[in-house]
Every structure is written in C-alpha cells, then in structure tokens.
N, C-alpha and C positions, 0 to 999 in steps of 0.2 A: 723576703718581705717586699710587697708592691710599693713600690714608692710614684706618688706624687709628679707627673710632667707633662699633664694637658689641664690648661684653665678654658672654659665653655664659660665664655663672657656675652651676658643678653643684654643686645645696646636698643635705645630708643632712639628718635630723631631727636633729639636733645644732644646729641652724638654723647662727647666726653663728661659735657660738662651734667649731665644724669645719671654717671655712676657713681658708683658705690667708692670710700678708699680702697678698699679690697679690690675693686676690679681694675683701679687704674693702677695700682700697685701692681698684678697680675701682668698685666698688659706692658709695662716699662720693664719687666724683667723676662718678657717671653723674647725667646730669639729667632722667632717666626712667627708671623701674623697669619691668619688666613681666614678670608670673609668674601662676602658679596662685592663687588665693587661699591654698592651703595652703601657700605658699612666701612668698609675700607677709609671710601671718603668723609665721611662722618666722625672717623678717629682722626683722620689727618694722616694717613697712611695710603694715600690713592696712588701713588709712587711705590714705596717701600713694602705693602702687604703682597698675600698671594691670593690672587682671586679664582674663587672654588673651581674645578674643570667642571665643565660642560657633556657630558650629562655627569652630575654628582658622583665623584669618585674619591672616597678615602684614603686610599693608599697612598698620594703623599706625605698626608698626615701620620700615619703610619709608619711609614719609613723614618720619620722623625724621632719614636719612640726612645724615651729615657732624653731627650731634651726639651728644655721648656720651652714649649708652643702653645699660643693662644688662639681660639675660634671666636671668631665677632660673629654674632646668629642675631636674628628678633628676638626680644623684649625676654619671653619666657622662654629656656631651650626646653622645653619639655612638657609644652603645653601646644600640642601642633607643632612642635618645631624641631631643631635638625638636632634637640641633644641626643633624644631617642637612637637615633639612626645610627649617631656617633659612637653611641656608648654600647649598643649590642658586640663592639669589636674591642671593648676594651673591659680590663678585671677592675671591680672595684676598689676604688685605691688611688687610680690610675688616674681620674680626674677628680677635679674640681667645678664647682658651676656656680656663676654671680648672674641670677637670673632678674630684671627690672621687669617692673608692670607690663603682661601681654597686653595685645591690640584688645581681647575681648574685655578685658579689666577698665582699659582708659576708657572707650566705647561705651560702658557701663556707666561710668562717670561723667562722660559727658551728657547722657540721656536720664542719668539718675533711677538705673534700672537695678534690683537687686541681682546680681549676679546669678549667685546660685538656683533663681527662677529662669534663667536661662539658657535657652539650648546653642550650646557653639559647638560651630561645623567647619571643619577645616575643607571647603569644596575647592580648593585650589591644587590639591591633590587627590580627590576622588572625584566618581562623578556626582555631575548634577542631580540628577536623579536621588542622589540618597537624600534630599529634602523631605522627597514626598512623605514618610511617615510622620516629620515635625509640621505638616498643615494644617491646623487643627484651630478652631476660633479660641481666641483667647494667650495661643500661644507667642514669644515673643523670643527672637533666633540674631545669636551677630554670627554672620559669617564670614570668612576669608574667600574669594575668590582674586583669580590672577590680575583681570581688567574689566574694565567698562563691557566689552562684547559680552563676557559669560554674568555679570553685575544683568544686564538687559535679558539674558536666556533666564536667568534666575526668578526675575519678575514677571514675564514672560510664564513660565512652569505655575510663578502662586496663581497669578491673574487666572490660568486656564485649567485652575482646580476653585475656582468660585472668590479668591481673595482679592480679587482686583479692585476694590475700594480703600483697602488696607495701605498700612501707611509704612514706609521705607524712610532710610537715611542711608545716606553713603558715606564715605568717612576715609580720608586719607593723612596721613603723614602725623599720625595722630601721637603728640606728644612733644612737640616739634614747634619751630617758628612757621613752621608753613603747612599746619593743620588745616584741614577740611574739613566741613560737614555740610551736606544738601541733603534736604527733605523733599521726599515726590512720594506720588500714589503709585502702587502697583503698575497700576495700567496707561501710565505714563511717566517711563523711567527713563530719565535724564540720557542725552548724549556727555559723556565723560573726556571727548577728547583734550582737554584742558586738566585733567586730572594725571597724575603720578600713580602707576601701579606697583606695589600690590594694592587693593582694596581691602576697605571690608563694608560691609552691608549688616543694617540691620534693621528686622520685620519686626512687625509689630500688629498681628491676625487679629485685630477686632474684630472683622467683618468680612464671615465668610461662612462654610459650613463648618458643621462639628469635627469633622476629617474621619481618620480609621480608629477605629476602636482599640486597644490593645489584647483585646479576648483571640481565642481561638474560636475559628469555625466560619470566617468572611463569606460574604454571598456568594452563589458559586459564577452571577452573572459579573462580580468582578476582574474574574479571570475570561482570558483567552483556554478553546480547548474547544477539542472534537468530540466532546461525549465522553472522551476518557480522564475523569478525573473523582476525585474521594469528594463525595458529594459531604456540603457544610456539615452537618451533623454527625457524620462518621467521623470527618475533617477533625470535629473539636474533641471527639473522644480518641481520637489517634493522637495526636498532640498531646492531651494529658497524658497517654498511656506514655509517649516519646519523654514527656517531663523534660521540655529544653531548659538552660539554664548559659546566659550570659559565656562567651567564649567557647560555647562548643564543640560539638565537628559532626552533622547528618550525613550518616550517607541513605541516601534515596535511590534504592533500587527498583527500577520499572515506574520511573516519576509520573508519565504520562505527560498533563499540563504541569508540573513542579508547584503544585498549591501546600502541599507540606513540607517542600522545603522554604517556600517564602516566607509561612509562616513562622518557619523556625527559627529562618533570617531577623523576622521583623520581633523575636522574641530574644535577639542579640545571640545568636551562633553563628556557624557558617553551616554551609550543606557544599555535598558533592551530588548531584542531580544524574538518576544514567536512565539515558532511553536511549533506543535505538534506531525508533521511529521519524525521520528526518523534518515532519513538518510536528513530531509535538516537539523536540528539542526546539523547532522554532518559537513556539508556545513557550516553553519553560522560559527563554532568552526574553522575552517581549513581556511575559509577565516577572520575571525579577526588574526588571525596567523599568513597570509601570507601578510595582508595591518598591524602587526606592533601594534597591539589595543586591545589585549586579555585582558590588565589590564583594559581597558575599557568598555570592550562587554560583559553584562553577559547574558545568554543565557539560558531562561528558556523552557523546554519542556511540553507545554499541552496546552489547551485550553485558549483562554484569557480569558472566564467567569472567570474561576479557578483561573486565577493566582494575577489579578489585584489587590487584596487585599496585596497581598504582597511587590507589589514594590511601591519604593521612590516618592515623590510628583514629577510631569513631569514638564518638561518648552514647549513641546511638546507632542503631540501624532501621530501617522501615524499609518490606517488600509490599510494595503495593498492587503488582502483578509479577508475574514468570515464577512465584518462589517451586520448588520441587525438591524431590531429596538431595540432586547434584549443584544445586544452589547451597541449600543448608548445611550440607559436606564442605562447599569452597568458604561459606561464610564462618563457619563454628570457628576454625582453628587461628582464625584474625581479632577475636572479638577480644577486648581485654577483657580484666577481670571489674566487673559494676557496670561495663555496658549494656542499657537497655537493646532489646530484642522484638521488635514488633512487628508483624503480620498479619495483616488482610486480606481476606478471599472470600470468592462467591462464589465458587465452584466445589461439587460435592468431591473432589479427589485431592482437591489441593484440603478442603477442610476435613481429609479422612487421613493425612498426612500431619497435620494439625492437632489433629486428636489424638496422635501415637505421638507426637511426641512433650506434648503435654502432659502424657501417661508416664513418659519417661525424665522427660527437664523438669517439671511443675510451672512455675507460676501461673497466669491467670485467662481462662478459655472463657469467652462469650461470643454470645449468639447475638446480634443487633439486628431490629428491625424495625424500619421509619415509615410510616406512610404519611404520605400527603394529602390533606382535603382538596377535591376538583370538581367541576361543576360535573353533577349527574341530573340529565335532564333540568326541569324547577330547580332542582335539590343538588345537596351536594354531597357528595361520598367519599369514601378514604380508599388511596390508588395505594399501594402499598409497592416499595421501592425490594428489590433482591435482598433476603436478608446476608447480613456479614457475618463472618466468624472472625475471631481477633483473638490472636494468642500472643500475650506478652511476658515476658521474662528477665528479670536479669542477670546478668552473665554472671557465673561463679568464680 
C-alpha cells in the first residue's frame, strides 16, 4: 500500500498567514522544506528550508521518499505549476496538495473578469510566440511571463499584429501587502524596473483585427514557401480527412512549407514535420513561429526512410510528396491500430499506386480539382490548378 509522504503546499504572498489549517499543519510536521527562496522566505524558513537546485532537479526530493517532506510552490500546483512536474515521478497515494488561489484567479479578481472567458498562458515557460493564435479583437488573456523585458516583447508581438491601442495591466505580488497593478496601452508598455518578477500581464483586445480563424484551409499568402506547399483548399480537405483532435501526434511526411502540420498544431496536436530540403525546413521553422506553435512543431531534416524510426507513435499520418511502394512498405508496419492514413498526389504513378491500393486497403479515393478565376483579357476565366488524388484510410 502507498502511503502518504510528500505535502505540495500552494503559498501566496500572504506567506503563512493565507493558508489553509491543513497546510500549516502539513508544513510543522514535514522534516524537510523545499521551495524557492522567495517562498522559503515567506514561510520564515529562509534559513532552515532547501532552496530548489538550479536548473530544477528532483532527485533530492526523491531521495527523501517515505519521510515527510514538504514543497512550497505558487498559489495553484497544478495550474501552470511545478505539481505537474513533481507528481509525474511519483504513484498516487504518495502526495498530498493544499493548493491557494493561482495568480490568474486573484488577477481575475482584481479586474473583475470572468475567468473561465479567459485565456491563460503560462509564457514564462514556452515561447513567446505561442500567443499569436489568442490575438483576436475581443479576446481577453492573463499571462505569466519571467520579467519586465519579455512583459515589453509581449506587447511589443500584440502592437505589431494590429493591437496596439488595446489595453494591458501588469500585476505583481498579487495577494500580498506589496501587490501591484499598472495599466498602460499596448504601444507603450511600462519600464518595470521597480517591479518584482515573476509577473503577470493581462490583455484585453478591444481594438484590433479579428486575428486567425480556427477553420482549416488559411491563405496560402500566410505562410512562408517556395511554391511547394498543399494549396488552402486541398489544405482544408486534407485536415478533415487527417480529423485532428486535441493532444495528438502528425507525422508529416515530405512537409515542404509545414502548412499541415501548423494547422494541426493550431487544432491542439503536435506534428513531427520531415523535409529534407534545407531551405523549406527553414520555411516549416519560421512559419511554426509566425502561426504561434514551435513548441509543437518539431522539424526533422532528411529523408522519411531515415527518420521514421525515431519519432513518437502517430494518431495520423500525411504523405504530401515522395510517397512510393518503399515508403508505404516502411510506413504500414508503424501505424497503430485507428490511425488515419492520408495521401496526396499529382503525379499519374504515384496515383496509379494509389488506386491499387485502395483496391486492396479500402477507405476513401478522390479525385480534387480547383480552378481559380483570373483575368482573361476584358473577362475573366477559370485557370484550373493540377488535379489531386487523395486516398484516406484508417488503419485496422
């Protein structure tokens, strides 16, 4: 039977006198502390506790195991915070957690925002960058970042996607006798040096444009790309055929520009992206960057023979070019069972390859073909784009 010998105790700047009895009972019977120094200090253990190593390491706490040791973390452990991290190493059983009001909870309250209308972003551990899909007029975001410098690159990123009229708050020590809160525009975001990090920030996009849409099929003048890429209207019927779904895994073979795995990103999965081509990999890198998804998009350079063995079990797969029988030979014997199987071509051997084995797997062969209106002479006439064949299936 697991027993019971780590407390995950969430302090505010209120230090002691904001918990719970539970936690300070917790806490007078742990015979090891271990926290931030600023939580340390806050309990009155800036002496006595053990302040986390530098870069984040477990295992002393670990070695502890089967005596009572306590963790001082912020506010909520498990909302952005280090219970996650903690408890992937341990069975359940094994802890306990006295969680108080996170920063995005007090923040809410001090603005009188409803919460649950709001998008919170832990950017203090990802990148900046993954804002960009929360840009959008009307929406309203509390973030975490480290300091004042990345607080300025943050307003900085809305200003120069059109929000720069839009209204910010910064916010520190919040819950505390030495709470903060400053209001500024977008486009003139406060020097902080007089401020205590960590921060949080919180937007509030009246004024701005509409941002990305959540559909499939984005313009293709969005992206970065050298001609080679799944033009929007193939784009949105590959995506449905792919059917992403929250926590996924794409693997994208022969990416080109990587416009289907971003979207698949911006549809909450991740992708494994493989070209081999050195300047569309640059492509694929610069457009997860600019749709907001790098922490998503990993991007392998080389062949897919190559690489296949290295990446994660798929919930998909998409060949968007090189597919051949010696690809679908390496690909068949990885696939689990319910994995989608999708495939694009515009060449009459790759889609005579296509046809057999559709004959033989089943699910669903089409033919797509888009043409575009363009000026002809006065008038205008339809340019008609390569038709596609598309064979999708799900794995048995």
């Amino acid at each position: 039977m697991v027993e019971q010998w780590l407390s995950i105790i969430g302090m505010g700047e209120d230090g002691l006198v904001g918990l719970s009895d539970g936690s300070r009972s917790a806490l007078a019977q742990a015979r090891h502390v271990f926290g931030g120094p600023r939580h340390l200090a806050l309990a009155g253990l800036a002496d006595n506790g053990r302040a986390w190593d530098v870069p984040f390491d477990l295992t002393p706490v670990l070695a502890l195991r089967g005596q009572p040791v306590a963790l001082l973390v912020s506010g909520d452990p498990f909302w952005f915070g280090a219970g996650g991290s903690v408890c992937q190493h341990l069975q359940p059983g094994e802890w306990l957690a006295y969680p108080t009001p996170s920063t995005f909870s007090r923040a809410a309250a001090l603005l009188g925002w409803r919460l649950e209308t709001v998008r919170c972003l832990g950017l203090h551990a990802m990148p900046l960058s993954a804002v960009r899909p929360e840009l959008r007029r009307g929406q309203r975001l509390i973030c975490l970042v480290r300091n004042g410098e990345q607080l300025r690159a943050l307003a900085e990123l809305a200003s120069g996607h059109g929000f720069s009229r839009s209204s910010g708050w910064v916010l520190a020590r919040l819950g505390g006798p030495h709470e903060r809160m400053r209001a500024f525009r977008l486009d003139d975001a406060p020097e902080l040096s007089d401020l205590p990090s960590p921060l949080a920030v919180a937007l509030d996009l009246h004024a701005g444009p509409l941002g990305l849409p959540t559909t499939s099929g984005l313009p293709d003048a969005l992206y970065a790309h050298d001609g080679q890429i799944t033009k929007s209207p193939i784009r949105a019927l590959t995506l449905s055929a792919l059917a992403p779904r929250p926590g996924e895994c794409l693997w994208d073979l022969g990416a080109g520009s990587g416009s289907i795995s971003v979207e698949w990103c911006l549809a909450g999965g991740s992708a494994h992206a493989v070209e081999r081509d050195a300047t569309r990999v640059d492509h694929i890198r610069n457009n997860a960057e600019t749709f907001g998804v790098p922490h998503r998009l990993t991007v392998h350079q080389g062949r897919s023979l190559d690489v296949l063995h290295a990446l994660p079990m798929p919930a998909a797969v998409f060949v968007g070019g090189g597919f051949d029988s010696a690809l679908f030979a390496a690909i068949a014997p990885l696939l689990p069972p319910g994995c989608r199987l999708v495939v694009n071509s515009v060449t009459l051997e790759t889609e005579a390859l296509l046809v057999q084995l559709h004959a033989q797997r089943g699910g669903a062969l089409l033919q797509v073909a888009v043409a575009q209106s363009q000026p002809l002479g006065r008038f205008r006439g339809w340019v008609p784009a390569r038709p596609v064949v598309q064979w999708s299936v799900v794995w048995p």
